[in-house]
C-alpha positions as CSV (number, residue, x, y, z in Angstrom):
1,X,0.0,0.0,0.0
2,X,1.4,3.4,-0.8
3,X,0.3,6.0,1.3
4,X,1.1,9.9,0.6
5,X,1.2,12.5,2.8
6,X,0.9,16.2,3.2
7,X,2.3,18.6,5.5
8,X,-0.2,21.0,7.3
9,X,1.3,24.3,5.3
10,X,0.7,22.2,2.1
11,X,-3.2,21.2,3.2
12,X,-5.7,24.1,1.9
13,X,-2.7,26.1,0.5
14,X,-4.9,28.1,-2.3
15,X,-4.2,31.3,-4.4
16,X,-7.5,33.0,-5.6
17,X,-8.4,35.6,-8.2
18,X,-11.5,37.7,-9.3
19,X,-11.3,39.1,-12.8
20,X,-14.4,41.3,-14.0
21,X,-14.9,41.3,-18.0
22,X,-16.7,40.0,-20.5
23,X,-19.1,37.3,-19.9
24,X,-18.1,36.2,-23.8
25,X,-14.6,36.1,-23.7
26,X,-12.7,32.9,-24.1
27,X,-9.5,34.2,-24.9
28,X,-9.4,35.7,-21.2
29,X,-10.6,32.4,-19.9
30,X,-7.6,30.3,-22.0
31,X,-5.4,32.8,-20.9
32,X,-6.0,32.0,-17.0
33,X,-6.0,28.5,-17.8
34,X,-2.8,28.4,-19.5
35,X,-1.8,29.7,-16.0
36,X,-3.2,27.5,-13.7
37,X,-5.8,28.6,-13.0
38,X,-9.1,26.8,-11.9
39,X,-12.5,28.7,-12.8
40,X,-15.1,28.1,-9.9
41,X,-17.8,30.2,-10.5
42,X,-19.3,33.2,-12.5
43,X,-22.0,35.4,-12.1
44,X,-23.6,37.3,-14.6
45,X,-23.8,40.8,-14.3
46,X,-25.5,43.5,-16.2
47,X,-25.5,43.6,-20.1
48,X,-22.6,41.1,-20.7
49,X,-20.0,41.7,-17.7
50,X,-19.4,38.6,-15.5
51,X,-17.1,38.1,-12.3
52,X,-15.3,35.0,-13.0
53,X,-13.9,33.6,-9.6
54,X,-10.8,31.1,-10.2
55,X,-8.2,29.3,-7.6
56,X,-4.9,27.5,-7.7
57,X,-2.5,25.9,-5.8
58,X,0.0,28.1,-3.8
59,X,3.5,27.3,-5.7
């Protein structure tokens, strides 16, 4: 059995971002994700704004 484990500092260790733009835009999407970042949410705003909400892991 292999087991792996993780120290506390490592456990829960998160970066997040909000970014306000476009609700349409995929290249600012691509561009987060080719950064590693995780989208978690979005909520629609007026017209076609969104707040995007992403996370990654702390490096």
């Amino acid at each position: 059995m292999k087991v792996r484990s993780q120290t506390q500092a490592q456990v829960g260790a998160w970066e997040y971002l909000v970014v306000t733009g476009d609700a349409e835009s995929t290249e600012m999407l691509a561009e987060h994700g080719a950064q590693g970042w995780e989208l978690v949410s979005v909520v629609r705003e007026f017209g076609t704004r969104a707040t995007f909400y992403f996370k990654r892991r702390r490096m």
